[in-house]
TORTOR-126881 format. One record per residue (C-alpha): x, y, z; residue in three letters. Coordinates in steps of 0.5 Angstrom, whole numbers, m for minus. Example, Ala and Ser with C-alpha at 12.3 -4.5 7.8 and 13.67 -1.06 7.14 Angstrom:
<setis>
25  m9  16  Ala
27  m2  14  Ser
</setis>
This chain:
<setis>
207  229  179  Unk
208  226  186  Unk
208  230  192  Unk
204  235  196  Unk
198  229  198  Unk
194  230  204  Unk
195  225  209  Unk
191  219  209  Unk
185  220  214  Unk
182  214  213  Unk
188  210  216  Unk
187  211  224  Unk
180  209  223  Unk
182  203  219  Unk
188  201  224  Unk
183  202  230  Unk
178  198  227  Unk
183  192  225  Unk
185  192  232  Unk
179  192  235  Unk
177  185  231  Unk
183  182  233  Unk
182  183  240  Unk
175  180  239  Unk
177  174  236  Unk
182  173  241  Unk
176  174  247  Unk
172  169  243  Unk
178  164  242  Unk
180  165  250  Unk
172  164  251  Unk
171  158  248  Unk
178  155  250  Unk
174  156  258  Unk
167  154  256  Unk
171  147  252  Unk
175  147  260  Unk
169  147  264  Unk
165  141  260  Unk
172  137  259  Unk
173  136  267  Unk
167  140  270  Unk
161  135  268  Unk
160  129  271  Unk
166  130  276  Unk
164  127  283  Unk
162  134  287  Unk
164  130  293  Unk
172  130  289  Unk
176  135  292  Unk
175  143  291  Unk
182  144  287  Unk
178  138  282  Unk
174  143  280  Unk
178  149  278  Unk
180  149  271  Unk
184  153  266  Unk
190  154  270  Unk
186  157  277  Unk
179  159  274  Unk
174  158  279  Unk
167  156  275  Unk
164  161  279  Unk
169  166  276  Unk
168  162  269  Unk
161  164  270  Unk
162  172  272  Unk
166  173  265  Unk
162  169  261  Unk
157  174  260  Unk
162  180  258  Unk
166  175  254  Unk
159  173  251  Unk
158  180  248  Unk
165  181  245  Unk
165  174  242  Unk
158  176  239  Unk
162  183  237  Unk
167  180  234  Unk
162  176  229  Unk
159  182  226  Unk
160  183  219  Unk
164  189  217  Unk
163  195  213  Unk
164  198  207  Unk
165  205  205  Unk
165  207  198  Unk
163  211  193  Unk
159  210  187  Unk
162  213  180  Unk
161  213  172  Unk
164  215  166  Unk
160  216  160  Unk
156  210  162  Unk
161  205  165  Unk
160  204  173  Unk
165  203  178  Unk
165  202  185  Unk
170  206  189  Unk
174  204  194  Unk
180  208  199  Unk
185  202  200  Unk
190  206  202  Unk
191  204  209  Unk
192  198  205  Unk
187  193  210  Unk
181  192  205  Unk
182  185  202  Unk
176  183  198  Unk
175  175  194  Unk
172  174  189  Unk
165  172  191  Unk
165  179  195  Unk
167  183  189  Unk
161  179  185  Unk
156  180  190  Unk
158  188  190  Unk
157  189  183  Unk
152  185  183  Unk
145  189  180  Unk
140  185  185  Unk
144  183  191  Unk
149  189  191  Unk
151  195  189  Unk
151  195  182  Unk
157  196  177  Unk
162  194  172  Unk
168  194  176  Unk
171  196  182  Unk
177  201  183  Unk
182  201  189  Unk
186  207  191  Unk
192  205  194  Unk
199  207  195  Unk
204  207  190  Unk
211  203  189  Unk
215  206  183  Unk
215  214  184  Unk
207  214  182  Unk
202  218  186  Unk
197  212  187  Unk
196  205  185  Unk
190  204  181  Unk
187  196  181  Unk
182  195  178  Unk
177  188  178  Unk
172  186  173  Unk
164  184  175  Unk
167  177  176  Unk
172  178  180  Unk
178  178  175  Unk
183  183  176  Unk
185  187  170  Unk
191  190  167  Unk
187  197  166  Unk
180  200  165  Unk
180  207  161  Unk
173  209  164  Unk
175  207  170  Unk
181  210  170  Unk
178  217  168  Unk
174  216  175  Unk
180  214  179  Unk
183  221  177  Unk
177  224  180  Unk
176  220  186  Unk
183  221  188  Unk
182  228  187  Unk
177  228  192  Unk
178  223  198  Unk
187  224  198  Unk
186  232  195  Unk
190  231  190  Unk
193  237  185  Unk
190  237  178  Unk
195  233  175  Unk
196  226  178  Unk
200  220  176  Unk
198  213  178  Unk
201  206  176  Unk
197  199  173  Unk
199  193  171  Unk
199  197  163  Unk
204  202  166  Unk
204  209  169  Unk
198  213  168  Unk
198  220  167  Unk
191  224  168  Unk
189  232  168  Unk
182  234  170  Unk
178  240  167  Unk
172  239  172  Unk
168  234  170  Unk
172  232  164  Unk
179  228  165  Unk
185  227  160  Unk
189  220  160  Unk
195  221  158  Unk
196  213  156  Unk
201  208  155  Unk
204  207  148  Unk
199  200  145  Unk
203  194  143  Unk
201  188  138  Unk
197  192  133  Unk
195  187  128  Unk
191  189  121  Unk
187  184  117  Unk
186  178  121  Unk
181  173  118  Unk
176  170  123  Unk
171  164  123  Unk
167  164  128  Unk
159  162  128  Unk
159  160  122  Unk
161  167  119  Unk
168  169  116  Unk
170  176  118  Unk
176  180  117  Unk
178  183  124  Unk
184  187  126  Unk
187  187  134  Unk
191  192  138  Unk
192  192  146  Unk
190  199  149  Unk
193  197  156  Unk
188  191  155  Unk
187  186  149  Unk
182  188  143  Unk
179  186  138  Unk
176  191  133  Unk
171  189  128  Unk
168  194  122  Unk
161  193  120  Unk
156  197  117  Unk
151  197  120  Unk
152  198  128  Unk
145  197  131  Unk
144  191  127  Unk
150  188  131  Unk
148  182  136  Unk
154  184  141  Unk
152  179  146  Unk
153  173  142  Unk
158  176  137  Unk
162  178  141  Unk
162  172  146  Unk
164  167  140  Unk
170  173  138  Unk
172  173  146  Unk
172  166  146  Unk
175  165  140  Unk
182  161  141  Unk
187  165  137  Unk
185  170  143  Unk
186  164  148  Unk
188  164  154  Unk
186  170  157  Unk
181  173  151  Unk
180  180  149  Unk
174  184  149  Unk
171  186  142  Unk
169  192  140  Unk
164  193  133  Unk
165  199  130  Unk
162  204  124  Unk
164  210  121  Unk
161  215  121  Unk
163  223  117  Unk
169  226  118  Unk
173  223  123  Unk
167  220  127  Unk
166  212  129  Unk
161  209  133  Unk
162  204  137  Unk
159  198  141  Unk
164  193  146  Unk
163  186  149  Unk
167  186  155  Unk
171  180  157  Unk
170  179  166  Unk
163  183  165  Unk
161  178  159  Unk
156  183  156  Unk
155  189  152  Unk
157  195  157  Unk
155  203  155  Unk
162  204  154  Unk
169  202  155  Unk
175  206  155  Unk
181  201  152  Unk
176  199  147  Unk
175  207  145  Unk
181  207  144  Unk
183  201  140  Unk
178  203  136  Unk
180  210  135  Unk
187  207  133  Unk
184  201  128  Unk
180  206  124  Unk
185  212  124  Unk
190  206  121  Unk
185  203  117  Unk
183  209  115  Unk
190  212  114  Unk
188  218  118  Unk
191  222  124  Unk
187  224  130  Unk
184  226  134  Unk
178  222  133  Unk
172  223  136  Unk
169  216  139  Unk
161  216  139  Unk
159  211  145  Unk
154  207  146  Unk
152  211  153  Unk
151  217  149  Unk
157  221  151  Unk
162  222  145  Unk
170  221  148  Unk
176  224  145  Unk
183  221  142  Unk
188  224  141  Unk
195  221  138  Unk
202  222  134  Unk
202  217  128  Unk
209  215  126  Unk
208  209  120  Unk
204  204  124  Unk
206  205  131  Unk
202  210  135  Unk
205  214  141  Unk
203  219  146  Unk
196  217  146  Unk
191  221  150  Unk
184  219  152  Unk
179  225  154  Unk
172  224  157  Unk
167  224  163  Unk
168  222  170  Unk
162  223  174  Unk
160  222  182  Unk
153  219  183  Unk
152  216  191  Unk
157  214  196  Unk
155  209  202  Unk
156  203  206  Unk
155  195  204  Unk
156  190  209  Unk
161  185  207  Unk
</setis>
């Protein structure tokens, strides 16, 4: 699915950029090493000493030193400006991402900066982040995806769907895309604004798992979707404290050292759930989580003894899709289908 990609435009832009900052700083550092020059062996000399005494910095005469100051000045002033970043906004049925072309490979964000953008009051506001990078393995793209904390992930389903758009638009990518994750290669096919992914096989499922947290026994089940989930069946999903249940689940130590995110669901007629999630690296309830719908679909069809697909009520509002082939208690060929919108695209200081 490779091949055929236009090439990246953003590139000359970026290199441009980082060169520039790199001669700043050079300019800054040849400045102070002057300015350190001239209090170093200009101030308190004699001014009856010879004039070779007051020429500093290997033949740098004061009076040059005081003709480049001034430029060198303003490009050290330059050199300290905070950078710029380019970015777009995005959400699938609910979950909201940051954007973000790394395909030249210069954008190196921390922790504390990836926070503070998905920070609701102080940044941008999301649940996530998403690079666009270039792939190693034969892919078309390399999806990384960070949490609101600044945690990397090994894979977000909703903000895969979204990667596949973005992709799309800012490489022109073909309808059919493939793009590695730390969960393994990932296929998507667009229809518009719907997205088919074409996941990973899950691993590690886990039925009937007895659970004391809180001061509650519950009966819990477990599959990794490309990430870890915990899948909770209850009757009543409004009545559901998300936040405090899921925290105490996530946290439990049988999910230990990583956690897992926690998913509550309900059955609904035919082949419906509901579901509401807690999600590890946001450590709140979010409107939707890709993963956890598909987990969830996955318990209830193994649970439940039933084939798909199944359709998964979010709490967003969006219904997504599940498709699969069942074979015993193993699961293959999972697809996951749902929205993935453009909402705004901007720049934030760094």
């Amino acid at each position: 699915m490779g091949g055929g990609l236009e090439p990246n435009l953003c590139e000359t832009r970026y290199r441009i950029a980082t060169t520039l900052r790199h001669l700043f700083d050079l300019l800054e550092n040849q400045l102070i090493a002057i300015v350190s020059q001239r209090y170093a062996y200009g101030e308190g000399k004699r001014h009856d000493q010879s004039p070779s005494r007051y020429c500093f910095h290997e033949g740098t005469s004061k009076r040059q030193i005081r003709h480049w100051q001034r430029p060198l000045a303003f490009l050290a002033q330059c050199a300290r400006r905070k950078s710029m970043l380019r970015f777009t906004k995005m959400n699938g049925a609910g979950n909201d991402f940051v954007m973000i072309d790394n395909r030249a490979g210069n954008i190196h964000l921390n922790r504390v900066q990836i926070a503070r953008i998905c920070d609701r009051h102080r940044g941008i506001g999301a649940d996530g982040i998403l690079l666009i990078e270039t792939a190693s393995n034969g892919a078309d793209f390399r999806m990384r995806y960070f949490n609101s904390d600044g945690g990397e992930a090994e894979m977000c389903g909703n903000g895969a769907r979204c990667f596949a758009r973005f992709a799309n638009r800012v490489a022109n990518s073909p309808g059919k895309i493939s793009f590695e994750t730390p969960a393994g290669v990932i296929g998507a096919e667009l229809h518009d604004e719907l997205v088919t992914l074409r996941l990973s096989d899950p691993s590690d499922l886990q039925l009937n798992i007895a659970l004391r947290t809180a001061g509650k026994n519950r009966t819990v089940h477990f599959i990794n979707s490309g990430v870890p989930h915990v899948v909770v069946p209850v009757s009543q999903i409004d009545e559901v404290d998300v936040r405090q249940d899921g925290a105490a689940i996530r946290r439990h130590e049988m999910f230990l050292p990583k956690g897992a995110n926690v998913n509550f669901i309900e059955k609904r007629e035919g082949k419906r759930i509901a579901v509401r999630t807690y999600e590890r690296g946001v450590e709140n309830e979010t409107l939707a989580c890709g993963t956890g719908v598909v987990a969830s679909a996955l318990i209830f069809a193994a649970t439940e003894n039933s084939g798909g697909p199944v359709g998964v009520l979010v709490r967003g509002g969006d219904e997504l899709t599940v498709a699969f082939e069942k074979d015993g208690s193993e699961f293959r060929n999972v697809t996951l289908t749902g929205p993935a919108e453009f909402v705004f695209e901007g720049t934030i200081e760094l």
